[in-house]
N, C-alpha and C positions, 0 to 999 in steps of 0.2 A: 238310081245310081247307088252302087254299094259298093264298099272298097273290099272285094274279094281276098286281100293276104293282110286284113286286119284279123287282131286277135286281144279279146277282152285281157284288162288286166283285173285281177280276183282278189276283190277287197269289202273289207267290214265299214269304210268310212266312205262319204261320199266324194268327196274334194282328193283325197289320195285316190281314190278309186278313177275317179275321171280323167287324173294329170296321168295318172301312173299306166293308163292305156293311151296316151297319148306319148307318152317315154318310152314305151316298150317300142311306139310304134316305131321312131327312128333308131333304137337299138340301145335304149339306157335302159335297164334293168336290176330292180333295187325293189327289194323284200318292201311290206307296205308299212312296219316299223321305222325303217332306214330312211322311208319319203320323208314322216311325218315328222322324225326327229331334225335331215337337215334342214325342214322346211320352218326349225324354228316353234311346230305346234303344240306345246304344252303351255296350256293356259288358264283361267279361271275368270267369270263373270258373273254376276247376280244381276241381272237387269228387271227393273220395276218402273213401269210409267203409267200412267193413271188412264192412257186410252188400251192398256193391256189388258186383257183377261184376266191373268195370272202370269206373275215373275216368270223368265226364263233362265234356264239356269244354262251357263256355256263354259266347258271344257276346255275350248282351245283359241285358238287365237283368233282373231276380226276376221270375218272372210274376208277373203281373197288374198291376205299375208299369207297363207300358208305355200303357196304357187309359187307369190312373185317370191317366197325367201327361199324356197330351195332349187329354181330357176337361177335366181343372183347365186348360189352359195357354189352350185355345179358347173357355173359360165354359160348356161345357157338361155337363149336368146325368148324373152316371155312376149307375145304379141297380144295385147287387149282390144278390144273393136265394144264400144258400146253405141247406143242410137235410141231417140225415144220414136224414131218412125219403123213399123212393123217391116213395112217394105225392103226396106236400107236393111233393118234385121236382118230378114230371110234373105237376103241378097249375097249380106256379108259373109254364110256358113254356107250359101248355097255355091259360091263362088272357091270356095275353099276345101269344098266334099269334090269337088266335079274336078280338082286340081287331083284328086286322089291321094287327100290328105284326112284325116279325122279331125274334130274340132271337139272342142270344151264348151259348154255352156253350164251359166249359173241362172236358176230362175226359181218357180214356187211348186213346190212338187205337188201339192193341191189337185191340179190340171191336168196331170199325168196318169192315162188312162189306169196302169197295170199298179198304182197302188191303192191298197186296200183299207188303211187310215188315213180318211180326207180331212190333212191338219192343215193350215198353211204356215208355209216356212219356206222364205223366197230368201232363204239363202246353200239351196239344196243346188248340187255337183252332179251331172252327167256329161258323159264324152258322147258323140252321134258320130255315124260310122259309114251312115246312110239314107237314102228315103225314096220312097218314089212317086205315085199322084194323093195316096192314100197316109201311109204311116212315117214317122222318122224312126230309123232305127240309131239303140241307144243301150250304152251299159250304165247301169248301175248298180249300186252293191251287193252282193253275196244275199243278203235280207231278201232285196228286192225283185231278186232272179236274173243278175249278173245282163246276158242280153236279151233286154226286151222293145219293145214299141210303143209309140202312142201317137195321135192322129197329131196332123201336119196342125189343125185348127186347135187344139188342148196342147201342142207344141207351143201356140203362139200365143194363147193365152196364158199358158207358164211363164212364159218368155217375158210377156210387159207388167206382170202383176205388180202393183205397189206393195208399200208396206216394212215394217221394219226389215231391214236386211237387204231389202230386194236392190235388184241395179237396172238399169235401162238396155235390157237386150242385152246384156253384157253376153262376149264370146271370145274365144280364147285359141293362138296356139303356141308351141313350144319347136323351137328349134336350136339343132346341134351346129356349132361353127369352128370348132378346132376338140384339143385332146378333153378330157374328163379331169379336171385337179387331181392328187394324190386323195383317197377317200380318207383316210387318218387325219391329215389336215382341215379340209372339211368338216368331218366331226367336232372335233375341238371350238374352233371356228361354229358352228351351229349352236353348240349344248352352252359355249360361254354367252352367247348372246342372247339365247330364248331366256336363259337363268338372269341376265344384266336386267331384260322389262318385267321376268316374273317377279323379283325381289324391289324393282321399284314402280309399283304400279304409280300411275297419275291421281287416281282415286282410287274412293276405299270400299267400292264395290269390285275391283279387279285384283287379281292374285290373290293370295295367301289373306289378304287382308279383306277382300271378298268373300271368304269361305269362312271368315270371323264373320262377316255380316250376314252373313247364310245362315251359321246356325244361332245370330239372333232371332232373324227376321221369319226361321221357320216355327218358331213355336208363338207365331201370329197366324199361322195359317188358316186356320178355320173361321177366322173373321173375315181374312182377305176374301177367300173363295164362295160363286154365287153357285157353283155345284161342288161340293167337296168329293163325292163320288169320281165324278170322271174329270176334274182340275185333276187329282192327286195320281190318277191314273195315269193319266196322258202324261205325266212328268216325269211318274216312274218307268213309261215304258219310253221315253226320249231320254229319258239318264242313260239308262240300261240298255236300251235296243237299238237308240239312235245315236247313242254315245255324246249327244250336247252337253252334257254335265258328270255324267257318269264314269265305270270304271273302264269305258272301251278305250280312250285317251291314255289313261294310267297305263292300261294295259299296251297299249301299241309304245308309251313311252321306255316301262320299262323294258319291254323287250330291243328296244332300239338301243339300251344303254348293255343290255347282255349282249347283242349284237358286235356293238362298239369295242364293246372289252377283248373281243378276239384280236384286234391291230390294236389297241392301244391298254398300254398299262398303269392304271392309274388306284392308288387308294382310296381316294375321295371318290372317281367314279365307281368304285365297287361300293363305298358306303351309300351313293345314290341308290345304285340298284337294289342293294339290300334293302330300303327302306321302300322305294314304292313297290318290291314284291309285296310289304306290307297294308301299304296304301292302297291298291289296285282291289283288292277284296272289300276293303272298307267301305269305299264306295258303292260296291253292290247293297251291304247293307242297310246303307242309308237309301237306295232306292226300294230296297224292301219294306223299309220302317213304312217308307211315304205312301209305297200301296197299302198297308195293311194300316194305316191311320183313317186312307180315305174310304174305306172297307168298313171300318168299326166306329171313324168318328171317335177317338180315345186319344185323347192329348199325352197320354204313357208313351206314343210312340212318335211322337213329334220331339216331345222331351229326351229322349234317346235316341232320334237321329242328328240333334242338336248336340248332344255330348260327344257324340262321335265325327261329328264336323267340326268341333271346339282341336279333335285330338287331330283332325287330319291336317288344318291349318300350320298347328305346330308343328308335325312332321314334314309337308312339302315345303315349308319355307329350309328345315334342316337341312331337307334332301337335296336343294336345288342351291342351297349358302356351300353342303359338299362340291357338286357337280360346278359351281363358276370358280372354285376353286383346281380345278384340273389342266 
């Protein structure tokens, strides 16, 4: 069973990637900047727990916030199904594909045949489109090769993995029940609110005050790490490639506020935007320092990816004290 007039939506993130071929599918249609901005996703985390590896570093907001807030923000209708029984799982997306409908699911990409770095991270986004005795077909990101497959059994054990992040079988879908808001209002509505939790995070490993504890915490690195070679790699290429910390967030933010600026006119949002054009690079940076630290083992460059996360702390708190000003 495969739904013949589906059609992938084309994105760098995994979680917009999955909603946003699910939105196409009933006829919402919104650039992958525009999801993630009303969805509320511009965020910051440093997470450190003693059964970890190695710190993770997060970009954007808690999974699953990013769906249910630009679902609420658009009016429409977000339906969640989780279950810790495998059966009830396949039941719940099987009954939902066979409606000739596409579904969401969130699981541990680990298990999934068609990638190539076996990391685990069971808070990774795909929409399924279809399946039949053998494979589930599934989109995922541009990286990943937009639509591919993986067997019905590495489905399902993606599907129940424990583990930081993970949820029990969670699945997902989205539906339209009357007009679309005015998008201008919207906006506003999204950028004051993601700005209201970034400016007051709960603790002081999240927002702005997180990215203060980042670049203390990083120029401890090489005591933390039981491989400095591939810890420092694997971070820099999830900064960078998988965008959990990195400048892909920056980058899909600010382009969501250039976006925004065409319906709406505001100075503060143009002071926003001009500052993470600045921001959005920085972050590359700093995921270059971290490979070429764990490359050479040279605290030079831990030290200088730390002064440049001392500088970006100060700049997104600017940017975003602008933007809840709009």
């Amino acid at each position: 069973m495969v739904i013949k007039q589906f059609k992938p939506f084309k994105g760098q993130h995994c979680e917009t990637t999955a909603t946003g071929s699910l939105l196409k599918f009933i006829g919402v249609e919104l650039s992958e900047p525009m999801l993630f901005g009303l969805g509320e996703g511009l965020g910051f985390i440093y997470w450190d727990m003693k059964i970890m590896d190695f710190p993770f570093i997060g970009g954007r907001v808690k999974p699953d916030a990013l769906t249910q807030n630009l679902t609420k923000n658009l009016g429409l209708k977000f339906h969640v199904q989780e279950t810790s029984s495998p059966k009830k799982a396949w039941e719940n997306i099987q009954k939902i594909l066979d409606e000739g409908k596409p579904v969401g699911l969130k699981l541990d990409c680990y298990h999934l045949d068609y990638f190539t770095s076996k990391v685990h991270f069971a808070g990774h986004y795909v929409a399924m489109y279809g399946y039949d005795d053998t494979y589930a077909y599934l989109v995922d990101t541009i990286q990943q090769g937009s639509t591919v497959k993986t067997t019905l059994e590495h489905l399902a054990l993606a599907r129940k993995e424990k583990g930081p992040m993970a949820s029990k079988n969670l699945s997902y879908t989205i539906e339209q029940t009357g007009a679309l808001p005015a998008l201008d209002k919207v906006i506003v509505k999204s950028i004051k609110a993601n700005a209201k939790d970034y400016l007051n995070p709960p603790i002081t490993n999240i927002g702005y005050k997180g990215i203060q504890k980042f670049s203390k915490e990083i120029l401890q690195w090489f005591k933390r790490s039981k491989n400095i070679e591939a810890d420092f790699a694997l971070t820099a290429l999830l900064m960078e490639r998988g965008g959990t910390g990195g400048a892909l967030f920056r980058n899909l933010y600010r382009d969501f506020l250039d976006e925004s600026s065409s319906l709406i006119k505001s100075e503060n949002l143009q002071k926003g935007f001009e500052l993470f054009c600045e921001i959005a690079p920085q972050w590359t940076g700093v995921a270059k320092l971290i490979k070429k630290a764990g490359e050479t083992t040279e605290q030079q460059y831990l030290n200088q990816a730390g002064d440049i996360l001392q500088e970006l702390a100060d700049k997104e708190k600017r940017a975003i004290t602008f933007l809840s000003k709009i």
